[in-house]
N, C-alpha and C positions, 0 to 999 in steps of 0.2 A: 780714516777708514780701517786702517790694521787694529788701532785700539776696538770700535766695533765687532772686526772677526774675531777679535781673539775673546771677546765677551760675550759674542754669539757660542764660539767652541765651547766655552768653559761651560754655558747654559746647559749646554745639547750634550755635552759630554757629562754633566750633572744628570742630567733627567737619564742619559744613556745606562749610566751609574747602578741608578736603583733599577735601572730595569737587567741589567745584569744580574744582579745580585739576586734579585729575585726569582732570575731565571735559574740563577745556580741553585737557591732553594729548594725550583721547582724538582732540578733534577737528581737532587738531594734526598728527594721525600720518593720518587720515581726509583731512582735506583734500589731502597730501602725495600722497596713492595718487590719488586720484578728484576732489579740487578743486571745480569747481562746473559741472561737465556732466551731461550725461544719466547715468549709472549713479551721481552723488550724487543728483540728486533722485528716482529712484527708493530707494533705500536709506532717504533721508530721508524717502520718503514711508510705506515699508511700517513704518518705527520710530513714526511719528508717531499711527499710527491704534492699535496698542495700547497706545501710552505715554497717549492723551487718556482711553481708554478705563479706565486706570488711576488717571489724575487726576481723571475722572468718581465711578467706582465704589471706587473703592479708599480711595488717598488724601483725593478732596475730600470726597466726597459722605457718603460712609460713616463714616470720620473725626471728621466734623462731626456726624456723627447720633450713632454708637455712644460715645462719648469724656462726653459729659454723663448718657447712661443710666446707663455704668459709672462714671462719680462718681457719680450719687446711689444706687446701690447697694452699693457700696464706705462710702457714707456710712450708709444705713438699715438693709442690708439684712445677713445675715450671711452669713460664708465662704462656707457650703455653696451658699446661693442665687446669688451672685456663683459659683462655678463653674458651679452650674446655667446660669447665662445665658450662660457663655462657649463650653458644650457646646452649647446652641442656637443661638447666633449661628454657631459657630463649623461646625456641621452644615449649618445651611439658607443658609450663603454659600458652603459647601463645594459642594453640590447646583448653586444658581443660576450661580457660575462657570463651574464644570465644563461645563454646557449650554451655556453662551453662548461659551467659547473651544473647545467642538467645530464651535459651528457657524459659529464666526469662520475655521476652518480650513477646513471643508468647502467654505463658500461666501465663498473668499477672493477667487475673480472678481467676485461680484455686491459686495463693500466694493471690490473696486478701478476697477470701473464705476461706485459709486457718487461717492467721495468724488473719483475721478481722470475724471472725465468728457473730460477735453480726449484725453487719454488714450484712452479706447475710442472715441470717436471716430474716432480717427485708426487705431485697429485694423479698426475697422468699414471704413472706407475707405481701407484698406492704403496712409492715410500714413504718412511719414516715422518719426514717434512712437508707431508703433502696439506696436514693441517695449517699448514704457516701459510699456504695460497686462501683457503676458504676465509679464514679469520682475515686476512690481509684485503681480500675482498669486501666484507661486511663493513670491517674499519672505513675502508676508503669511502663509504655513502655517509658517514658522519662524518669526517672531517673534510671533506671536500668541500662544503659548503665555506669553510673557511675563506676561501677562494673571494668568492662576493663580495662577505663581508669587508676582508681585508683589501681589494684593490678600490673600493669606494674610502676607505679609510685613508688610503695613498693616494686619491686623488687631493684629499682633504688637505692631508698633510701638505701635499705639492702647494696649491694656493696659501697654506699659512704662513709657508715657510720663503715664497716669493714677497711676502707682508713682512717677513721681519720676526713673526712670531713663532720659532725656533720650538720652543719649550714641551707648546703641547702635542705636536706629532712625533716631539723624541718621548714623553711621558707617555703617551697610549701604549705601548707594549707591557706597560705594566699590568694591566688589566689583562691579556692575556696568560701571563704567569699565575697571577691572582687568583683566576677561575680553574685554570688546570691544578693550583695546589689546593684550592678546595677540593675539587674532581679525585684529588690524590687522597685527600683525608677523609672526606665524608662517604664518596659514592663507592670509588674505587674499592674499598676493601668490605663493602655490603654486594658485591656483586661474585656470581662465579668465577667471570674473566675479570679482573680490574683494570685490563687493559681498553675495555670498553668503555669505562668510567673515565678513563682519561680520552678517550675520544671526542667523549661528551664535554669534557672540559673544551677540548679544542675547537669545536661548534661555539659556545657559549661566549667563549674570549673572544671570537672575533665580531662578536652580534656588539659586546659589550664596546670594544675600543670603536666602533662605525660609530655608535651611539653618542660616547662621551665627545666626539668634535665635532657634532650636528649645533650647542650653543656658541663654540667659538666661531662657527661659518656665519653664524646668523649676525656675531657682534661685530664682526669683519663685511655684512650685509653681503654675503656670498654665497646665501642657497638661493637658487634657481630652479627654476620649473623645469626637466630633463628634456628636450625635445631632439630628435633625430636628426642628425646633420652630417652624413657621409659626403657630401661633396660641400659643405664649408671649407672656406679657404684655407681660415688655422686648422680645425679638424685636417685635412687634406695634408697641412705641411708637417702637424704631428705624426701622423699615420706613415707620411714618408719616411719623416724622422724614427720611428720608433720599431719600426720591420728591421731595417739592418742592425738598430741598439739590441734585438732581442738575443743577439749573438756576440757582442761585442762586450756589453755591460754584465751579460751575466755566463760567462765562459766558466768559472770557477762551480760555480752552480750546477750547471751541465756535467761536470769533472766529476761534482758530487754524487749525482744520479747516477752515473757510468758506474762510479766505486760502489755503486748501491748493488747494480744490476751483477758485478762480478762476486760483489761478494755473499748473493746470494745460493752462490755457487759452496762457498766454503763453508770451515767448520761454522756450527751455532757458536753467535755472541760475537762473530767479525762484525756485525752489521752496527751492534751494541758498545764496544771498544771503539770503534769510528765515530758512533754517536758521540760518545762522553769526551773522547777527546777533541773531539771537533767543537763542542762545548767550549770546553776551556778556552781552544785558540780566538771564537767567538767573541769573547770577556774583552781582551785588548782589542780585536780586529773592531768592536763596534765601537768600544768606547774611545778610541783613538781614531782609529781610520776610517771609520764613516760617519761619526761625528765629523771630522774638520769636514769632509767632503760633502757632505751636507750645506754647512755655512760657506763655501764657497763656490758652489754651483752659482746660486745666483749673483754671489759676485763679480764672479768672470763673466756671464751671462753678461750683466749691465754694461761690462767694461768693453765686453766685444759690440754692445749695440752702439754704443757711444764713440768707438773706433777707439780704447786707448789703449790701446798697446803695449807699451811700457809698464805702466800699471796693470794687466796681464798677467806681461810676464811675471812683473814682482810679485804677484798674488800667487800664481803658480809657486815658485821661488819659496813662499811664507808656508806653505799646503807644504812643498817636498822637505824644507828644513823642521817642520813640527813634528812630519813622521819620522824622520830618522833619528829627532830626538828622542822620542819614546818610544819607538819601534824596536831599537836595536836591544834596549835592557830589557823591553817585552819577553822580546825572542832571546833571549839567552837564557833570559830566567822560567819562560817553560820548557828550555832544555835541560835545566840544569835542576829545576825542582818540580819534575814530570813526579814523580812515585808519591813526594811526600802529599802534593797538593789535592792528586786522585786519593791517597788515603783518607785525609782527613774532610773530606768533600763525600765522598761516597762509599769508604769501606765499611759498611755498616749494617745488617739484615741479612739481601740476598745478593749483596753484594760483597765478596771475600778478596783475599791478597790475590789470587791468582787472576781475578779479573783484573787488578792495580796495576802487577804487571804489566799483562798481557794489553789494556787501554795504555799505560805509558811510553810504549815504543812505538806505537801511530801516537802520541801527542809527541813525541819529540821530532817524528820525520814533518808532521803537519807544521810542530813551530819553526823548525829550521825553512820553513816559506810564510810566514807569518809576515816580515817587512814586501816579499815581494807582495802577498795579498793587500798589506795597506797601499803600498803604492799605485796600484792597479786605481783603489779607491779615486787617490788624487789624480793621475794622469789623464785618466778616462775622462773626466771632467773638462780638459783643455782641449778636447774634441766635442764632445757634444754641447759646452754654450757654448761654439763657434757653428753651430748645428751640425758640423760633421760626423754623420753616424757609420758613413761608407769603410773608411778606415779602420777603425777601430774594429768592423767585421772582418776584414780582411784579415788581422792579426787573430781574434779569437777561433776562427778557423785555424787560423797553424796551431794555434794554441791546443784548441780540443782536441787537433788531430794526432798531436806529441804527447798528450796524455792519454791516448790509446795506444800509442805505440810503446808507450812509458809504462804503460798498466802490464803489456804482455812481456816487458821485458822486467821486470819489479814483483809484479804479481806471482811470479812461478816458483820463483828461488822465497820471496817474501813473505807472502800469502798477504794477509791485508794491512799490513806494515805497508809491502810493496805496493798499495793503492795510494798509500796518504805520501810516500817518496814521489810518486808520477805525479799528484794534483800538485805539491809544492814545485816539482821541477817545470811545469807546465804554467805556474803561477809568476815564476820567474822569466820563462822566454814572452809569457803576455807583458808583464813589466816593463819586459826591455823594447821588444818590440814600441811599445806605445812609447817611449820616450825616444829612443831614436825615432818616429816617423814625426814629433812635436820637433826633434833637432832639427830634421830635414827641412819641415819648413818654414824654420827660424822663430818659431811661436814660443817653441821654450827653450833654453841654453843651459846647462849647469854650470857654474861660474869658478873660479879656484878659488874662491872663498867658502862657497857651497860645497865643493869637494874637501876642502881644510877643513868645515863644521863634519863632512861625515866621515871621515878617516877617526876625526877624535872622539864624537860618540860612538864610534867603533871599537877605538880601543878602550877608553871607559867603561865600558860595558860589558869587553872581555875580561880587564883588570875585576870588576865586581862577578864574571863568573867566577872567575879561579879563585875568588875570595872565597864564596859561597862555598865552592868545591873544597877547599881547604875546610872551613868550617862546621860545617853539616855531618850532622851523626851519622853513623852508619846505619843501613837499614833495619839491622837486627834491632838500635836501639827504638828504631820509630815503631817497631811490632810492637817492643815491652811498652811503649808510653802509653796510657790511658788516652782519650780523645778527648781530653782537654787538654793535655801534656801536648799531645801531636799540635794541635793548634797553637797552643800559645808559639810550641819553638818554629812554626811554622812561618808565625807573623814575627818573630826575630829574625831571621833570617831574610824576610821579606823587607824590615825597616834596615837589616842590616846593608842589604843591595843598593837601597834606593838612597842611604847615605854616602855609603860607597862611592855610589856611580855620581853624584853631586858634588863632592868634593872632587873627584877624578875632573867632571868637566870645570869645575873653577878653576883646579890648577892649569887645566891647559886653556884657559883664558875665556870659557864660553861662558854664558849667566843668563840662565834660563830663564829669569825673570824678566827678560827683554824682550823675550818673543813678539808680544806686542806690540813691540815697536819695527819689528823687523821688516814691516812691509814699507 
């Protein structure tokens, strides 16, 4: 079985892959048109309110709930009843969507007065910014629709990846890069606003990726006729499942929205310097930490229906020792190559050194919580295939409530620096929290051989910072290098770390290439 997960990771972290890369493209070709002024942080802001709202209900929430129902019916129950349940979920998510991105459209003023306060504001009193509430309004009726398309595309993903077939619900995001970097080149700069062009991009990617898993549900013989089912029994046990996950699994998210809401407060381009850097920390958080969390959702799932326990825990165990394998030289090395990577990624057009900056000290407080965000990915997981969603709310309450208290004690002295220090410090007590309350009740342990693997990817990975740190031009020199010069010594320094830190764990006895066997 560990041979399995680890060829499922590699899959889903492949397809994870290009769809990064491509998402850096996108916002490659973004920053070039629009950079980090007022019409990026409005674009930024009208993408972010249905993308959370997706990572809420769709992806997090829903995900976590429906994905252990449909194992252990896949497991007890037969074909026909397992379609039953998919025509009920698949009806009464259809219904509750549908209401909720009509009325996301309708009343796209009152979301943009809510979550953009600094904003109406300044509408209200015909300042300066009061244009950034109208525009942010008109966005939010195009891109909301996103909403639909994409939680029908999550439902998709959930049954394929209950099947084994990984691949293609990590590949569909590709498709929405794809159409927003057309959106970028074609539409975007024939239009007044270009920010509208990419609006229209973000409608389009999400029609595209629902579309492209409609023949793999059919080959998997898994479309069903939608019909209404609130009081179905699985529908029923999702639903229970899925109201306390909507605050447990997606805490971070929420954190993000808050940071949205204050930093509409501050100067123009906070909202845009959080984008980009949050970006970047995105790149490893997807392709590491929710990849694995992906392939063993249903793992642990099968293993809790089956009662096996021990096998559990080791799976647990395999999930926490792969992120701290690659967690830890993630996170040092977007601390430690925050300037050059924003350079050579987006200093480009309307994008200058002073935004590089000013994005690279939110991506360094963001990555210094980059291992607690993967972990969250794994832990979370060892409560919800056991179906327990109650817990895990419990902690992302204290969680979101410390990252308000975090914001007003960060945010003042920091300005939006001090947004992205709260969400890490707050990503970190959700961390802990979840893994002490699996300690509590003996579900997971960390073991001293688990603590001896992460002490020494610890120290490996500091030894490959202070390499870096030693090595690396100084910034004057990355101004003078042309932007193929910036690249290439960018990716020296990148192969230089990743050799670094492999050598570092050989000598102190680890061999990465066993992972696989590790469960």
């Amino acid at each position: 079985m560990s041979k399995k997960l680890f060829r499922s990771g590699m899959i889903v972290s492949a397809m994870t892959l290009i769809s990064r890369v491509l998402g850096l493209v996108r916002d490659v070709v973004i920053a070039n048109i629009m950079g980090a002024g007022s019409s990026a942080d409005v674009f930024f802001f009208a993408n972010k309110i249905p993308n959370f709202l997706r990572r809420l209900f769709a992806e997090g929430a829903f995900a976590q709930a429906f994905v252990p129902v449909l194992t252990e019916y896949q497991e007890k129950n037969s074909a026909e009843e397992v379609r039953e349940l998919l025509a009920k979920v698949a009806g009464t998510l259809g219904v509750l969507v549908s209401v909720v991105t009509l009325l996301g459209v309708i009343a796209s003023p009152v979301l943009a007065a809510l979550f953009g306060g600094g904003w109406f504001l300044a509408w209200l009193n015909d300042a300066p910014n009061g244009e950034k509430f109208e525009l942010a309004s008109l966005m939010l009726k195009i891109t909301f629709p996103y909403l639909w398309f994409i939680t029908f595309t999550a439902l998709a993903g959930s049954i394929l990846n209950t099947r084994g077939r990984f691949a293609v619900s990590a590949f569909t995001p590709v498709f929405l890069n794809i159409a927003m970097i057309v959106a970028a080149i074609f539409i975007a700069p024939k239009l007044a606003q270009p920010e509208i062009g990419l609006a229209w991009g973000v409608f389009f990617g999400g029609l595209i990726q629902f579309l492209f898993q409609i023949p793999f549900l059919l080959r998997e013989k898994a479309v069903v006729k939608p019909s209404w089912g609130w009081r179905h029994p699985g529908v029923t046990k999702i639903r229970t499942l899925m109201i306390p996950a909507l605050f447990g699994v997606s805490v971070s998210q929420i954190n993000l929205l808050f940071d949205t809401f204050i930093a509409s407060f501050l100067m123009t381009g906070s909202i845009s310097w959080l984008y980009y850097s949050d970006r970047l920390l995105e790149f490893p958080l997807g392709l590491f930490g929710i990849a694995i969390a992906t392939v063993i959702l249903p793992a642990l799932s099968k293993r809790h229906v089956n009662a096996e326990s021990h096998a559990f825990s080791r799976t647990m165990d395999w999930g926490v020792r792969a992120i701290l394998l690659l967690g830890f030289p993630a996170m040092c090395g977007l601390i430690i190559l925050a300037k050059p990577m924003l350079m050579v990624l987006f200093m480009r057009g309307a994008f200058t050194y002073s935004d590089v900056e000013m994005a690279s000290y939110s991506l360094m407080a963001y990555g210094s919580g980059l291992l607690s965000f993967m972990l969250i990915k794994i832990l979370a997981p060892g409560y919800y295939s056991r179906q327990d969603t109650k817990t895990p709310v419990r902690y992302g309450i204290i969680a979101m409530v410390s990252n308000m208290g975090f914001n007003l004690i960060f945010a003042v002295p920091f300005g939006y620096v001090g947004l992205a220090i709260a969400t890490s410090l707050s990503a970190l007590l959700n961390a802990s929290l979840l893994y002490i309350g699996l300690h509590k009740a003996n579900v997971y342990r960390l073991t001293l051989p688990t603590l001896m693997f992460a002490a020494k990817t610890l120290f490996a990975a500091l030894i490959m910072m202070f390499t870096i740190f030693y090595i690396e031009p100084p910034i004057e020199a990355w101004l003078d290098f042309s932007l193929f010069e910036r690249g290439v010594t960018l990716l020296k320094l990148i192969a230089t770390a990743a050799i670094c830190y492999f050598i570092c764990l050989v000598c102190f006895g680890i061999r990465p290439w066993k992972m696989k066997a590790a469960v």
